[in-house]
C-alpha positions in Angstrom: 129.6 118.1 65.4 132.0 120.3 67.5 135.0 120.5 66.2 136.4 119.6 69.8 134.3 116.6 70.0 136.3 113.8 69.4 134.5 110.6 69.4 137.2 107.5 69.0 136.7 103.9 68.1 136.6 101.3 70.7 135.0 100.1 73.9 134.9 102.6 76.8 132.0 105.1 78.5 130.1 107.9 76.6 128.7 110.5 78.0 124.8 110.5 77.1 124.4 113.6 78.5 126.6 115.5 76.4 125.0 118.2 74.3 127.0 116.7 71.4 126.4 112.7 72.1 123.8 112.9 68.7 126.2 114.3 67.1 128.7 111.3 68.0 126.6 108.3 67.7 125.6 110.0 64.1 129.3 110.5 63.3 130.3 106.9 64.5 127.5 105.8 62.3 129.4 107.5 59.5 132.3 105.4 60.3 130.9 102.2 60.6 132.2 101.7 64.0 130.6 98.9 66.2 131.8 100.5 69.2 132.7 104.5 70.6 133.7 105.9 73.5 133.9 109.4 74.5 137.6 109.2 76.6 139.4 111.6 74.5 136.8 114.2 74.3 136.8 117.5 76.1 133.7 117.6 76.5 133.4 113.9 78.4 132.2 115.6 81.6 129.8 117.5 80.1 126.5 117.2 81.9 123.5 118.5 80.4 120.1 118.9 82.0 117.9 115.8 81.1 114.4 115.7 81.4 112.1 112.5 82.3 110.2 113.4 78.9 113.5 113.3 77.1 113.6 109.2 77.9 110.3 108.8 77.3 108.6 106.4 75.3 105.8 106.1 74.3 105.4 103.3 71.6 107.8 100.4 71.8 108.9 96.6 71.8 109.7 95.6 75.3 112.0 93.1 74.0 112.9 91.2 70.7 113.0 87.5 71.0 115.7 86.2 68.5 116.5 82.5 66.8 119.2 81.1 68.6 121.2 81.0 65.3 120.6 85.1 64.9 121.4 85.6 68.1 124.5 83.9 68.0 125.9 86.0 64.8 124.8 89.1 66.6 127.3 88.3 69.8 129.8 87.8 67.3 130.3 91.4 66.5 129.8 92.5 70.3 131.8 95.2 71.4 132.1 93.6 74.6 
């Protein structure tokens, strides 16, 4: 991660553009944070070029269906 980077706890945006947003989520990962933001970073408004073929997928569930007793222990660690 860059040394400037400086992913911090909490609700708030991120910048998925950023060169160093893999670096971030890995990082928060680290830390066992539910939520991250990028509001203290430098590097916040950081836009880098994104291709279509970047979000592509190719193999993937369209959606999970849940038991409403999973999905009620889910919402309760929401970072919303």
């Amino acid at each position: 991660m860059d040394p400037k980077a400086n992913p911090i706890p909490g609700t708030g945006e991120r910048n998925i553009y950023c060169p160093f947003y893999n670096h971030c989520l890995d990082y928060a990962v680290d830390q066992s944070w539910l939520c991250w933001n990028c509001s203290r970073c430098v590097h916040r408004l950081i836009r880098q070029s994104v291709s279509e073929q970047d979000y592509e997928i190719s193999e993937a569930v369209n959606y999970y269906e849940l038991p409403p007793n999973v999905a009620r222990e889910i919402g309760k660690d929401s970072c919303d």
